[in-house]
C-alpha positions in Angstrom: 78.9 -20.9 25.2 79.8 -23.6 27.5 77.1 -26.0 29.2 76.8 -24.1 32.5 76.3 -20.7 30.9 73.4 -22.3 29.4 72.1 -23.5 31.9 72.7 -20.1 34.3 70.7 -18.4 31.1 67.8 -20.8 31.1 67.3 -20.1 35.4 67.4 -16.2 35.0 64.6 -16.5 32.2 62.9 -18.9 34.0 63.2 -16.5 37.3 62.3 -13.6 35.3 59.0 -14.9 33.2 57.6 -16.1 37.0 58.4 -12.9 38.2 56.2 -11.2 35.1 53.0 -13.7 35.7 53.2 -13.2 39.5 53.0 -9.8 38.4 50.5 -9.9 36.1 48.5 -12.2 38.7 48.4 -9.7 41.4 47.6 -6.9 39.2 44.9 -8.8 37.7 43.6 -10.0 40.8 44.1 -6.4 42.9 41.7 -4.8 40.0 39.1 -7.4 40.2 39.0 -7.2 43.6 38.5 -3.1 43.8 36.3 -3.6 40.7 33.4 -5.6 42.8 34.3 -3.7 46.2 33.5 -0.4 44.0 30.0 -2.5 42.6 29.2 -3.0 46.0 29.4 0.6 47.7 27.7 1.5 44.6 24.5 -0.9 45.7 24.9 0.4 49.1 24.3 4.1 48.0 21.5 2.9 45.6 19.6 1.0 48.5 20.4 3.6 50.9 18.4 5.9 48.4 15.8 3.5 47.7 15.2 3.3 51.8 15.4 7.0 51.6 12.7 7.8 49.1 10.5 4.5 51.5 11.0 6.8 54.5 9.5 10.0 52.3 6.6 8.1 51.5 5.9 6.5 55.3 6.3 10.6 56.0 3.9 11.1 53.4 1.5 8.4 54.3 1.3 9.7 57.9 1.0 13.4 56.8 -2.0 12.3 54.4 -3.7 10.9 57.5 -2.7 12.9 60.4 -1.3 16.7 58.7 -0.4 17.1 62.5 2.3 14.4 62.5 5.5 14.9 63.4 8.3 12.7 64.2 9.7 12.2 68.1 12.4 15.6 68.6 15.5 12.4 67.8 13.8 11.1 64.7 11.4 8.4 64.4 13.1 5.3 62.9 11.0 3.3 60.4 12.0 -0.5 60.0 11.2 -0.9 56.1 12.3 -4.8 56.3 13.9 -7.2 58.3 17.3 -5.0 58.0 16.3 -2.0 56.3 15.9 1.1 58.2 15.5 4.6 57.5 14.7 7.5 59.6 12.1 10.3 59.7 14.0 13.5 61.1 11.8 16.5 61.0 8.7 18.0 59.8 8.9 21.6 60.0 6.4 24.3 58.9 8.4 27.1 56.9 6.6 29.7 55.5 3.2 27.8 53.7 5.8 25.0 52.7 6.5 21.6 55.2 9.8 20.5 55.0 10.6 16.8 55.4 14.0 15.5 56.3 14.4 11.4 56.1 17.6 9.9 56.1 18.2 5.9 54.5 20.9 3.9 55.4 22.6 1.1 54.2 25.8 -0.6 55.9 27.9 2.5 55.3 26.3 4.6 52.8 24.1 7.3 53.9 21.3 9.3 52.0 19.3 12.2 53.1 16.2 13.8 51.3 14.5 17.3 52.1 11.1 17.2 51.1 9.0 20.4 50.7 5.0 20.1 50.6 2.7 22.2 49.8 -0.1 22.8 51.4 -3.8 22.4 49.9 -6.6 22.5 52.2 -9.5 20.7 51.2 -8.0 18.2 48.8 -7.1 14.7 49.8 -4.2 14.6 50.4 -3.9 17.7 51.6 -0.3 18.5 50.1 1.8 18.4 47.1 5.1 17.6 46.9 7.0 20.8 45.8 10.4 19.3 45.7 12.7 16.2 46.8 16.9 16.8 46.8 19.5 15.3 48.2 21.1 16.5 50.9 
């Protein structure tokens, strides 16, 4: 093997190994970067349920004291905090049951609860919560 084949050998692994850690580099640093963009939708969708389940309990609150509330016919938006928001949609009467809809929000992520009540005249409050889902 003469001097300059060495040398030609020696640039091709040299090429080679770089090309493997840029490699390895980008991969590594593509998957981190998914990892925390996938941890942050996931806290968006947990404080767009947490503003949710705020905006079932404003409804609530309101129901205890007024059981003739209902919302403006577009929704009655609720400001929770300085940028938390969530959204009373509709109280209607079905059957003896009220059904609440709320909807949270949270940059993109989007939760919507239907709340049914029932009724109890003569207690305080006058309702009990039958059921909450997501919908």
């Amino acid at each position: 093997m003469t001097h300059l084949s060495r040398g030609y050998a020696a640039l091709i692994t040299t090429l080679f190994l770089c090309a493997v850690l840029t490699a390895l580099a980008f991969s590594s640093a593509t998957r981190t970067y998914l990892l925390r963009l996938s941890a942050l939708w996931n806290e968006d969708a947990l404080m767009s349920r947490a503003h949710a389940y705020s905006c079932m309990q404003v409804a609530l609150f309101e129901l205890s004291t007024d059981l003739t509330y209902r919302p403006h016919e577009d929704g009655e938006v609720v400001d929770l905090s300085v940028d938390a928001l969530c959204t009373i949609e509709s109280i209607v009467e079905i059957d003896s049951l009220l059904r609440i809809i709320v909807q949270g929000e949270q940059k993109d992520s989007i939760t919507r609860l239907e709340v049914f009540l029932e009724e109890l005249p003569g207690l305080r409050p006058p309702f009990r919560v039958e059921s909450v889902r997501e919908i």
